[in-house]
N, C-alpha and C positions, 0 to 999 in steps of 0.2 A: 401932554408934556412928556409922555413916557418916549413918546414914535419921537420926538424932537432927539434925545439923548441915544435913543438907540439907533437911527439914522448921522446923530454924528460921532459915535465909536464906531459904526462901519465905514465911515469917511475918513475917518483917522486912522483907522486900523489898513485903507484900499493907500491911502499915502505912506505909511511907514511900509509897506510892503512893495509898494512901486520904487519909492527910493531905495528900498534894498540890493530889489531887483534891478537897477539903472547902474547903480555900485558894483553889481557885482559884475553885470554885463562890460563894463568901462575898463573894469579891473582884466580880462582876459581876451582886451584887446590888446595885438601886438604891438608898439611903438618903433616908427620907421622914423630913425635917425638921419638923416644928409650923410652922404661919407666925406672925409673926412682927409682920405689915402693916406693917413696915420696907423690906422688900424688894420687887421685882417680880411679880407674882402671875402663877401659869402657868394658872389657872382661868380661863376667857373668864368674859363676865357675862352672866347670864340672861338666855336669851330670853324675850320677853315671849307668849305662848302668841298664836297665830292670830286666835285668836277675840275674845279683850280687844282686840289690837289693832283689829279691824272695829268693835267694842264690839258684840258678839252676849255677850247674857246666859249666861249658863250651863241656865238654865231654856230656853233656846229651841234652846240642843243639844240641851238632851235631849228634848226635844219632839220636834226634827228628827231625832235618832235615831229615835224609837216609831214615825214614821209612815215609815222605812227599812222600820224591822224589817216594819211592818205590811203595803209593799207587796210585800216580798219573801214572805212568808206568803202572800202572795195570791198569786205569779206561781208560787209551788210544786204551789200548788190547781191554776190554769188549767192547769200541767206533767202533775200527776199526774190530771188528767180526760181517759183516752184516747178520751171519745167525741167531743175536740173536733179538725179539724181542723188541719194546721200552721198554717191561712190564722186561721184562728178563736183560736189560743190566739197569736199575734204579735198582730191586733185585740185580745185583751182586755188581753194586757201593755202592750200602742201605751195602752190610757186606766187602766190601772195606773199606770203610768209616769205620764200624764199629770196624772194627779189629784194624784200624791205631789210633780209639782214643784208645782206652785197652791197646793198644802196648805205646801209647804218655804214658798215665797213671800208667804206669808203672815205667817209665822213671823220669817221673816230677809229681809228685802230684798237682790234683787238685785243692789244696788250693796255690799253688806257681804258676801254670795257672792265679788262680785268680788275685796272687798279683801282677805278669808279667802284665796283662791284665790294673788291675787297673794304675801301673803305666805310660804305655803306654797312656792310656789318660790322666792323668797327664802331660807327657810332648808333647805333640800333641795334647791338646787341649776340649780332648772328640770327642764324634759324631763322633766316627770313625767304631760303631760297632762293629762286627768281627776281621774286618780287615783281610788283606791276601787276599779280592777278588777284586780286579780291575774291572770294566767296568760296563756297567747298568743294569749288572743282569736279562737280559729280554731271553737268552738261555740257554738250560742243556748242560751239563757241555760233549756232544758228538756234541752239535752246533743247536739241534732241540728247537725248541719254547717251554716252559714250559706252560703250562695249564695257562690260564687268564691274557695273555699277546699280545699284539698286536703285528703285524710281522713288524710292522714300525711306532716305537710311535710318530714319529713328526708328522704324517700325520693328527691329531687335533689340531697341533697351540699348542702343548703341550711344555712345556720348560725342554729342555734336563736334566738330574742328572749329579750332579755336586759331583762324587765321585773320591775319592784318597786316598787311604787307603797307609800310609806309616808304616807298621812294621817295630820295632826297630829291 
């Protein structure tokens, strides 16, 4: 008889503690009202995307996309050809490189780059550079160490880079 009462004060005491807990959980969820467009609106208002702003076409990013993709296709070839030289596969990425800005420029004028450019840090903040490279910039771009760079920069207590380039 004892196990029967003391088995159901911990039945009782596991519910008054559940319901508490259900309450208080319910209690500090937020309530998402319908609007209303009476009220104040907590939504910012659209940004108007980079590109429209420069007024770069949409056909010309993508354009200026294929001839990214196109140049990096190539700088993987120059990469994965070991019978060329370090000095030799930098030369042929130096007019890889170069050809895909003339080809970009052609495409999009460098003053609509610029204003692309400017806008994007505008809404991101600044401090973003370039943008378009991800990671800490301490290898060429075939995976080898670039001249004046250490092959493991934490190894002085150094504090990591804190980069994240988000192109719009």
């Amino acid at each position: 008889m004892r196990w029967n009462k003391t088995v159901l004060a911990t039945l009782l005491a596991g519910v008054i503690i559940s319901a508490a807990i259900a309450q208080n959980a319910t209690a500090q969820i937020p309530v998402r009202r319908p609007s209303t467009g009476t009220g104040p609106t907590t939504r910012a208002p659209r940004q108007e995307p980079c590109w429209e702003v420069a007024g770069v076409s949409r056909s010309a990013l993508q354009q200026r996309r294929g001839i990214a993709q196109q140049a990096r296709h190539e700088v993987e070839a120059v990469c994965a050809n070991s019978s060329l030289s370090i000095q030799q596969r930098r030369q042929q990425m130096q007019q890889i490189h170069q050809r895909e800005r003339q080809e970009i420029d052609g495409i999009i004028s460098p003053a609509q780059q610029d204003a692309m450019r400017t806008c994007q840090e505008q809404h991101h903040g600044g401090g973003h550079g370039g943008g378009g490279h991800l990671g800490g910039g301490h290898g060429g771009p075939c995976g080898e160490m670039t001249v004046g760079h250490k092959a493991h920069p934490m190894e002085e207590d150094e504090m990591p880079a804190n980069e994240a380039a988000k192109p719009n």
